[in-house]
C-alpha positions in Angstrom: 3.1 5.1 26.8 5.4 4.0 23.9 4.5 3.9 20.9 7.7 3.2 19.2 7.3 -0.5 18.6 3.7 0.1 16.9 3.1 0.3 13.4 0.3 1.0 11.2 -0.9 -1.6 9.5 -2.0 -1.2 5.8 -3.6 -4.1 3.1 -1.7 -4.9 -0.2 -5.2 -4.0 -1.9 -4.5 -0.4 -0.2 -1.2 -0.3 -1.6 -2.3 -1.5 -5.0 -4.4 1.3 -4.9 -2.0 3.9 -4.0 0.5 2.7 -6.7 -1.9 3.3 -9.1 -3.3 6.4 -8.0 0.2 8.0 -7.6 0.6 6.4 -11.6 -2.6 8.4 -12.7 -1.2 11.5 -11.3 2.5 11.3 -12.3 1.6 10.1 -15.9 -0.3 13.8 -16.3 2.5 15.9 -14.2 5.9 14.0 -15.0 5.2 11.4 -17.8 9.2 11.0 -17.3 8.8 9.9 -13.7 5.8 7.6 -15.0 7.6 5.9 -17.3 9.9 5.1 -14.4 7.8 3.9 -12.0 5.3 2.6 -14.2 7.8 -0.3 -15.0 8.1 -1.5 -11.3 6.0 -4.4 -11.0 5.8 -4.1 -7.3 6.3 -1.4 -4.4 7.3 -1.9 -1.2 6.0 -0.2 1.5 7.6 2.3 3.9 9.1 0.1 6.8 7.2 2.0 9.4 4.0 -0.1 7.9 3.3 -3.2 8.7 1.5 -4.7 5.4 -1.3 -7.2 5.6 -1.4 -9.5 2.5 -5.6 -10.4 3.2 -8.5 -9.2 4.9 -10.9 -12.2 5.7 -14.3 -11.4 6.2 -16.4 -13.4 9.1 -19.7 -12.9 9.7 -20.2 -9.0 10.6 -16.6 -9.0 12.1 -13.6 -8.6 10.2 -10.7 -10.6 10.7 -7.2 -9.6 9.7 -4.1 -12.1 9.4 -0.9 -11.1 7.8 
């Protein structure tokens, strides 16, 4: 099989989450570095991931749409 074309998918919640996550931890270890990031106002996602922008919710199902 190939994979090679696939790509994890990941939400923009998921990423805001991660942004400030990684924030929390850089602004205790290398308040330089969070100075620098913390200014970014968004962040882009590795280009392996394919980002969904909203999750709808239907029923008990989930339906995704990017």
């Amino acid at each position: 099989m190939d994979f090679s074309k696939s790509k994890p998918a990941v939400t923009k919640g998921q990423m805001n989450y991660e942004a400030n996550h990684l924030k929390k931890k850089l602004k205790t270890f290398d308040p330089e570095k969070f100075k620098e990031i913390n200014a970014l106002k968004n962040f882009d996602a590795h280009p392996m991931f394919k980002v969904w922008k909203k999750v709808l919710k239907i029923g008990k199902l989930f339906s995704l749409s990017f």
